[in-house]
C-alpha positions as CSV (number, residue, x, y, z in Angstrom):
1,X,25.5,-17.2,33.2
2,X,26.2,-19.0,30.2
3,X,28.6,-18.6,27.1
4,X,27.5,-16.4,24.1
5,X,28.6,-16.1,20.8
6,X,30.4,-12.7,20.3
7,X,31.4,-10.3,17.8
8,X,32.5,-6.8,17.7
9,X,32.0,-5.2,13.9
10,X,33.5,-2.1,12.4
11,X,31.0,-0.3,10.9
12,X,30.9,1.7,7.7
13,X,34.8,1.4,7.3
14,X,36.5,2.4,4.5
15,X,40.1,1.0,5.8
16,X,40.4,-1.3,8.8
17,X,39.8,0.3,12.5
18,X,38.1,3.1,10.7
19,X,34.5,3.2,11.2
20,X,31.8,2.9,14.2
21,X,32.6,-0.4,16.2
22,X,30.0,-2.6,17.5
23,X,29.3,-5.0,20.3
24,X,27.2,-7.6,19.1
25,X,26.2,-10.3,21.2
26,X,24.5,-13.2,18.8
27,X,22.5,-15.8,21.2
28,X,20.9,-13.3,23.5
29,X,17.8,-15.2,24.0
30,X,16.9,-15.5,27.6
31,X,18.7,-12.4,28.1
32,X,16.9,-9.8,30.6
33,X,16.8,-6.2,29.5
34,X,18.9,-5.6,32.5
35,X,21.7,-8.1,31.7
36,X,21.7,-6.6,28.2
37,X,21.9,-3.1,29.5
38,X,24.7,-4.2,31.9
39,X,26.6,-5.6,29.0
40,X,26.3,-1.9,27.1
41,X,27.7,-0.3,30.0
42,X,31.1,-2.6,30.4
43,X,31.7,-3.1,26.7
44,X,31.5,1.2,26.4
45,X,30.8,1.6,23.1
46,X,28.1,3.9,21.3
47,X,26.1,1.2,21.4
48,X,25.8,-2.7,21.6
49,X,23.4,-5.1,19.9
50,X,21.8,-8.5,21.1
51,X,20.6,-11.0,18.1
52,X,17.0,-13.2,18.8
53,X,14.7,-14.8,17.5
54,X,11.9,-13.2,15.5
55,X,8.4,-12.8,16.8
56,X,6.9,-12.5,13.4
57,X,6.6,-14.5,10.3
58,X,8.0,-11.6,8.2
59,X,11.7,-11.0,10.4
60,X,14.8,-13.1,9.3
61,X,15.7,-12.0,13.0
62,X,14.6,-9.6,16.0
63,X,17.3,-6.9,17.6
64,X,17.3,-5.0,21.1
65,X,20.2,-2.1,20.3
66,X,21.1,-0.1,23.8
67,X,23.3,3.2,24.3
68,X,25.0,3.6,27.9
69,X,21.7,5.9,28.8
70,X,19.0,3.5,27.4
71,X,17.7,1.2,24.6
72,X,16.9,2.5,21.2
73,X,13.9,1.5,19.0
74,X,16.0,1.7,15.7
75,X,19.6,2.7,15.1
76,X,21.6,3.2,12.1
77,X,24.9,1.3,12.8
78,X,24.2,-1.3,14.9
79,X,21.5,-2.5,12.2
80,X,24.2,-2.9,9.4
81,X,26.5,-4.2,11.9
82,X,23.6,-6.8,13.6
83,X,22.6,-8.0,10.1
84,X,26.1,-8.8,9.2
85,X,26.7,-10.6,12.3
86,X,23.5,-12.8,11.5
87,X,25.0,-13.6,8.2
88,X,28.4,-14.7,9.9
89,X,26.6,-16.3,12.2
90,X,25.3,-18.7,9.3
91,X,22.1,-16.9,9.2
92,X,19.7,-17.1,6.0
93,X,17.5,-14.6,4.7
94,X,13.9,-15.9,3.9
95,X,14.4,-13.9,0.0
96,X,17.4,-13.9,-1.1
97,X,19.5,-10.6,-1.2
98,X,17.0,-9.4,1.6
99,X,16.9,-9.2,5.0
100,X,14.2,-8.4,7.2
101,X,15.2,-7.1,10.9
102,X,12.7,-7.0,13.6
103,X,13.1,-4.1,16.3
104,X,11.4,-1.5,17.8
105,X,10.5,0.8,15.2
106,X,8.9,-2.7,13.9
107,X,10.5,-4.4,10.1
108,X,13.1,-2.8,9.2
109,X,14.1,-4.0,4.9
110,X,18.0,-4.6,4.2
111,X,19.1,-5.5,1.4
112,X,22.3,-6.8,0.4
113,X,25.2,-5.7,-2.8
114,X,27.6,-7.9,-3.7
115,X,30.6,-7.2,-6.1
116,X,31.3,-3.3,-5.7
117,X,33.9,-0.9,-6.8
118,X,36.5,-1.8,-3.7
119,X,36.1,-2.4,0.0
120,X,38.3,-2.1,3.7
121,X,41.4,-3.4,1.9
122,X,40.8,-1.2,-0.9
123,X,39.8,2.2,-2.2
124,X,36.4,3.5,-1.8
125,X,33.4,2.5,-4.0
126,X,30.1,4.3,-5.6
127,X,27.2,3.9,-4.1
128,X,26.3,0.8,-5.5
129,X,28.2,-1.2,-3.6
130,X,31.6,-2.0,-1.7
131,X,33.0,-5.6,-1.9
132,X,36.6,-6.8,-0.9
133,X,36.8,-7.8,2.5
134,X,33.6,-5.8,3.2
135,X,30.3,-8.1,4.6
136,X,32.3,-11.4,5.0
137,X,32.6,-14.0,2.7
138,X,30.0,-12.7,0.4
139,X,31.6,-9.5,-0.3
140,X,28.4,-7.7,0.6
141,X,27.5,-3.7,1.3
142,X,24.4,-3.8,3.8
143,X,22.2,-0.9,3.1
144,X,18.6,-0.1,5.2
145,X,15.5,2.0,4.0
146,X,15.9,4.9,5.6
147,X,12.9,4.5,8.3
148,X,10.1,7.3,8.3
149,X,10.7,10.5,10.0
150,X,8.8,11.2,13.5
151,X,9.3,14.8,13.4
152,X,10.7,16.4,10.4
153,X,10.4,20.6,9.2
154,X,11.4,24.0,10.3
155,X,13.5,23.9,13.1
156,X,12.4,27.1,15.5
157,X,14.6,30.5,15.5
158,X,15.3,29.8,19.4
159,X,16.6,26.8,19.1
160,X,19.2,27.3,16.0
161,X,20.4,30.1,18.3
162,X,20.6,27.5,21.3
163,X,22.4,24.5,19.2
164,X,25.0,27.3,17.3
165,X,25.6,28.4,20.7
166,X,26.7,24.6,22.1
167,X,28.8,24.7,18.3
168,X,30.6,27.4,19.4
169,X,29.5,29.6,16.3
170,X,27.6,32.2,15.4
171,X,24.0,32.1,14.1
172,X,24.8,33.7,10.5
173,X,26.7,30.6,10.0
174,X,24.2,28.5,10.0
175,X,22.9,28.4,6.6
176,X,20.0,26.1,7.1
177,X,18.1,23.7,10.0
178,X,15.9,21.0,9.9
179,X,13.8,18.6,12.0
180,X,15.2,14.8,11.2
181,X,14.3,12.8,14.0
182,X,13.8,9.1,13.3
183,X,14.3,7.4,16.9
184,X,17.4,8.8,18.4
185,X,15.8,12.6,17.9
186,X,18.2,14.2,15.6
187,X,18.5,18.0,14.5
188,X,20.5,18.8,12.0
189,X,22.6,22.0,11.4
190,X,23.8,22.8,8.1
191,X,27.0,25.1,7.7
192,X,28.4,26.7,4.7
193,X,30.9,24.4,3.3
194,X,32.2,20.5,4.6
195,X,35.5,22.8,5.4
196,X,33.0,24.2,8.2
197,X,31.9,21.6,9.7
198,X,35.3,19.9,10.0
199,X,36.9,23.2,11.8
200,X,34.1,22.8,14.6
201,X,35.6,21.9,18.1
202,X,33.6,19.7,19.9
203,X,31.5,20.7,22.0
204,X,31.6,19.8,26.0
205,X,28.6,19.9,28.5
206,X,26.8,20.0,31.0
207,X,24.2,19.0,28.7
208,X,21.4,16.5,29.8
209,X,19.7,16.3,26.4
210,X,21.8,16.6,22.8
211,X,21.6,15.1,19.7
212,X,22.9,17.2,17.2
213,X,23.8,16.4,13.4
214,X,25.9,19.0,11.3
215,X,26.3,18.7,7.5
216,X,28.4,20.5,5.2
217,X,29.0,20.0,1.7
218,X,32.4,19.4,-0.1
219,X,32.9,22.2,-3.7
220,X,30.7,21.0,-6.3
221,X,28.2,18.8,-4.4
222,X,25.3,20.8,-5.1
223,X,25.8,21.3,-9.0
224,X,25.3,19.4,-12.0
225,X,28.7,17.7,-10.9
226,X,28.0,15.9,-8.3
227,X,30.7,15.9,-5.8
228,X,34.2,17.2,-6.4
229,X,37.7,15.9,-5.3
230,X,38.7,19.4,-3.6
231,X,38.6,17.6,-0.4
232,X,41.4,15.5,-1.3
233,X,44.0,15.3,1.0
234,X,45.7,13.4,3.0
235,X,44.5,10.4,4.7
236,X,41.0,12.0,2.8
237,X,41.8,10.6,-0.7
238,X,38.3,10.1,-2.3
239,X,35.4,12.4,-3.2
240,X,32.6,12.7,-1.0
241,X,29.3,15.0,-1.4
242,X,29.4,16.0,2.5
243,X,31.0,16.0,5.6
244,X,28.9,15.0,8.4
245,X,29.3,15.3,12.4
246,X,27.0,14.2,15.3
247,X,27.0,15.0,19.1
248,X,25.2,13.4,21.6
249,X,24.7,13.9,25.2
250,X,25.7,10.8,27.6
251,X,22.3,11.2,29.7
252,X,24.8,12.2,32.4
253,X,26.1,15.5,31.0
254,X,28.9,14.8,29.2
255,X,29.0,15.3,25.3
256,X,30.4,13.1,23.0
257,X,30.8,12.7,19.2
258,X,30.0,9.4,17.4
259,X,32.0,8.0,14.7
260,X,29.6,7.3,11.7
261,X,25.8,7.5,12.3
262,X,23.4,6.0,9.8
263,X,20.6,7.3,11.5
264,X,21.9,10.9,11.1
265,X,22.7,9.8,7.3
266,X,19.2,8.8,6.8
267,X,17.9,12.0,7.9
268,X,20.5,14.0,6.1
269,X,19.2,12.5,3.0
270,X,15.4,12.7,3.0
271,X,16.0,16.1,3.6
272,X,18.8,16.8,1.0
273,X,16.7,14.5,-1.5
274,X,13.5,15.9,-0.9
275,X,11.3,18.8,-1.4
276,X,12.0,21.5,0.8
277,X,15.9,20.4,0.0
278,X,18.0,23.7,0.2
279,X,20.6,21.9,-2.0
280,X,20.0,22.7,-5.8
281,X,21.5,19.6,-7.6
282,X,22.2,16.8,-5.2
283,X,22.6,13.4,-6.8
284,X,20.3,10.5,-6.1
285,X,23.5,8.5,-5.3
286,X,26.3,9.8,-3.3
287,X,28.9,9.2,-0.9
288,X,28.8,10.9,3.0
289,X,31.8,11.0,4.9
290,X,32.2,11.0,9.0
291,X,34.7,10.9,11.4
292,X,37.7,12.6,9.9
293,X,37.7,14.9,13.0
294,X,38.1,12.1,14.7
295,X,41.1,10.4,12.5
296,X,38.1,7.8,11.7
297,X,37.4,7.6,7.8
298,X,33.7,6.5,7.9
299,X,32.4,6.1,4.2
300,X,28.2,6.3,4.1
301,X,26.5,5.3,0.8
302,X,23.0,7.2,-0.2
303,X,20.6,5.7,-3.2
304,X,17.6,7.2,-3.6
305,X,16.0,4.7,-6.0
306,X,13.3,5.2,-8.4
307,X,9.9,4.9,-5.9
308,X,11.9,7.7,-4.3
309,X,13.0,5.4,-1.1
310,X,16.5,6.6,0.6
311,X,19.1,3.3,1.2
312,X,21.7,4.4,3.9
313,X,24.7,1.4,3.3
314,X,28.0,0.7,4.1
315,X,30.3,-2.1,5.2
316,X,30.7,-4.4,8.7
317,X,33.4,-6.6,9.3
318,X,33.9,-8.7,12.3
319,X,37.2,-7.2,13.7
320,X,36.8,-9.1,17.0
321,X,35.2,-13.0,17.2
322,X,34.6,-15.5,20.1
323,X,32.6,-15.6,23.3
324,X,31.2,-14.1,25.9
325,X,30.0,-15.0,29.5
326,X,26.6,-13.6,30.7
């Protein structure tokens, strides 16, 4: 066993302590896949990250992300949160403002947006950007390409009726469904209205096999407006198009709900954004919120740019620093 560099990140927050945390372990080389699975199980969090070095030319750096059931080819939040701890960690990018991560779904691009509209200590930005105390010293927002879909489409009549039964609602109110798997396996659910989706209890197994996405959208999202500030309220202050929730099963039979989920976001928007989108008017840059059933205030940040790629951003800051002995 041997000391490590450590950090645990909060991951698309929009305040401190309110995002997706993750463990990220920065000198894992010489690791074994069991000691980094280990490690995922103690620190019991949605999932943890190890940081190596690259096996290709191409990769700034290479990353191994693992859940508490197994380890993941690609994941949303622990690739924002693994680049950023690179970068704290005094890391380089080959081209400047981009990142390349290595993983298992192969190169994943980043790239990075300094000087925003505000950050953690601050209100919440456009989707351009969030700076403040957001991505270190540099004032960064992280942002991936949204990674090709493996199975995307019509989701089958059977199966809505199966995942609105584990919602706890009826089938009429599910407006739409789509295929948006991209690694973890999402399905996505859409309801009427964001108001919807954030009056859903949780759902609670046994359930072997889950991973369910549901989107709603906040009044005005889908017109020529873009989104509205109905939804503001409360803690809830700013004006988000949507209101997103995921559920996933433990691998052991229990079902849990995760914070923020880029993957889910990604998903959400190349099927909002594209073709077969059964949104009239979405804009091509626009602000996802997650967590607020869970008192978490999650902030996601969509640009679709002109070549038509999806970005899926947000903000990591290292809310925990040090060492760790494995």
């Amino acid at each position: 066993m041997s000391k490590r560099r450590f950090s645990q990140l909060d991951v698309f927050a929009s305040i401190p302590f309110s995002g997706n945390p993750l463990a990220c372990v920065i000198d894992a080389d010489g690791l074994t896949t069991e000691e980094m699975h280990r490690f995922t199980k103690w620190a019991n969090l949605s999932e943890s990250s190890f940081l190596l070095k690259p096996t290709v030319p191409e990769a700034d750096y290479r990353v191994r992300i693992f859940t508490i059931p197994r380890e993941l080819p690609f994941a949303g939040h622990p690739t924002i949160g693994s680049c950023q701890a690179w970068l704290d960690a005094g890391g380089q990018p080959k081209t400047p403002g981009r990142v390349v991560q290595e993983c298992g779904a192969g190169l994943i691009e980043l790239k990075l947006t300094a000087g925003a509209d505000a950050g953690p200590n601050g209100g919440d930005g456009a989707a351009g950007g969030v700076a403040g105390a957001a991505g270190g010293e540099n004032g960064d927002q992280i942002s991936f390409a949204a990674p090709a879909l493996i199975r995307s489409g019509e989701v089958e009549e059977s199966f809505i009726e199966e995942m609105a039964e584990v919602l706890g609602v009826e089938r009429g109110e599910v407006v739409d469904a789509q295929w948006g798997d991209n690694g973890p396996g999402w399905v996505i659910l859409m309801l009427a209205d964001a108001e919807a989706v954030l009056a859903l209890d949780a759902p609670s197994g046994p359930r072997t096999e889950l991973d369910l996405g549901v989107v709603g959208l906040y009044r005005n999202s889908g017109d020529d407006t873009g989104s509205g500030d109905e939804n503001d309220s409360g803690d809830n202050t700013d004006s988000c198009a949507m209101e997103i929730r995921a559920f996933f099963a433990d691998g052991t039979g229990g079902i849990f709900e995760d914070p923020v989920t880029g993957s889910l976001n990604a998903s959400v928007a190349q099927w909002l954004l594209g073709e077969n989108s059964p949104v009239s008017s979405l804009p091509t840059s626009y602000v996802a919120s997650q967590g607020t059933a869970m008192g978490r205030r999650g902030r996601v940040y969509i640009e679709q740019d002109p070549e038509g790629v999806i970005w899926v951003g947000g903000v990591a800051v290292a809310s925990v620093t040090g060492t760790v002995e494995i």
